[in-house]
C-alpha positions as CSV (number, residue, x, y, z in Angstrom):
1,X,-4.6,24.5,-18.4
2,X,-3.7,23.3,-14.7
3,X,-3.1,19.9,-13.4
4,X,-3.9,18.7,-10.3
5,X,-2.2,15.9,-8.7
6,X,-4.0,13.9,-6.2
7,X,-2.2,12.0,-3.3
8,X,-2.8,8.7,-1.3
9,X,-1.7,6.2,1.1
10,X,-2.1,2.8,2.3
11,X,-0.2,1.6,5.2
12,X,0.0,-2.4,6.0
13,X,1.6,-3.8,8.9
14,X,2.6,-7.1,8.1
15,X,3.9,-10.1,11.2
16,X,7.1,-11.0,11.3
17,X,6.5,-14.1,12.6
18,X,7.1,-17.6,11.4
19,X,3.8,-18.9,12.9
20,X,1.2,-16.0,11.0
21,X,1.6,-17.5,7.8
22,X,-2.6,-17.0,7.1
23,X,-2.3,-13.7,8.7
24,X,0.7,-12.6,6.9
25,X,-1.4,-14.2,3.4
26,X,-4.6,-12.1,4.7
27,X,-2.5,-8.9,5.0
28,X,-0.7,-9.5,1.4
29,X,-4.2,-9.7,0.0
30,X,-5.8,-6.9,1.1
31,X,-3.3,-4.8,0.3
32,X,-3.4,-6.2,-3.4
33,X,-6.9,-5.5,-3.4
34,X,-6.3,-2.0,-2.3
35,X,-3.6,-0.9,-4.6
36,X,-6.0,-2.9,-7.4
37,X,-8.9,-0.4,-6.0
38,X,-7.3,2.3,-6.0
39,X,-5.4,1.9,-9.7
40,X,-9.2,1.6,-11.0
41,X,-9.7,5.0,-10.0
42,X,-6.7,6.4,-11.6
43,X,-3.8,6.3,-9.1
44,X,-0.6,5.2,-9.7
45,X,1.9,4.0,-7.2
46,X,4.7,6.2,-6.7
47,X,6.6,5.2,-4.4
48,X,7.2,1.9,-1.2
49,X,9.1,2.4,2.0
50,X,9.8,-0.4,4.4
51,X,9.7,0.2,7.9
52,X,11.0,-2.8,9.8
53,X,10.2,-3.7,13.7
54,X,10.7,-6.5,15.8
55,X,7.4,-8.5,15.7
56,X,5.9,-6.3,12.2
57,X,7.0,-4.7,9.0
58,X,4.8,-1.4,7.9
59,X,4.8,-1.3,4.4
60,X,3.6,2.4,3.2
61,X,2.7,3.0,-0.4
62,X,2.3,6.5,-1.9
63,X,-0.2,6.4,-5.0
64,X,-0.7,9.6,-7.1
65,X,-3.1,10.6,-9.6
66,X,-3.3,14.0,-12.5
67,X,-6.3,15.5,-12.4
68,X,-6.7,17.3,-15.6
């Protein structure tokens, strides 16, 4: 018997700034949501990278999931 592992990603870009507070609350949100989404289906998060910038931060979560 095999197993199949299934990958995903979700990328958020997040403001730096001090001013985007609601933004920067809207963006934390939705990617709750998503990781809550996609943990329903089975996935699992396997891994975060940061990738900082001047005016954003990317955050890029790897999810994986056995397929049996």
């Amino acid at each position: 018997m095999s197993t199949t592992v299934s990958f995903a990603t979700i990328q958020t870009t997040f403001p730096c700034g001090d001013g985007d507070h609601y933004r920067l609350s809207q963006k934390v949100g939705e990617r709750d949501q998503q990781l809550h989404d996609y943990g329903r289906h089975g996935y699992r998060l396997a891994n975060t990278v940061t990738v900082p910038g001047t005016e954003f931060v990317t955050v890029i979560d790897t999810l994986t999931r056995e397929d049996i």
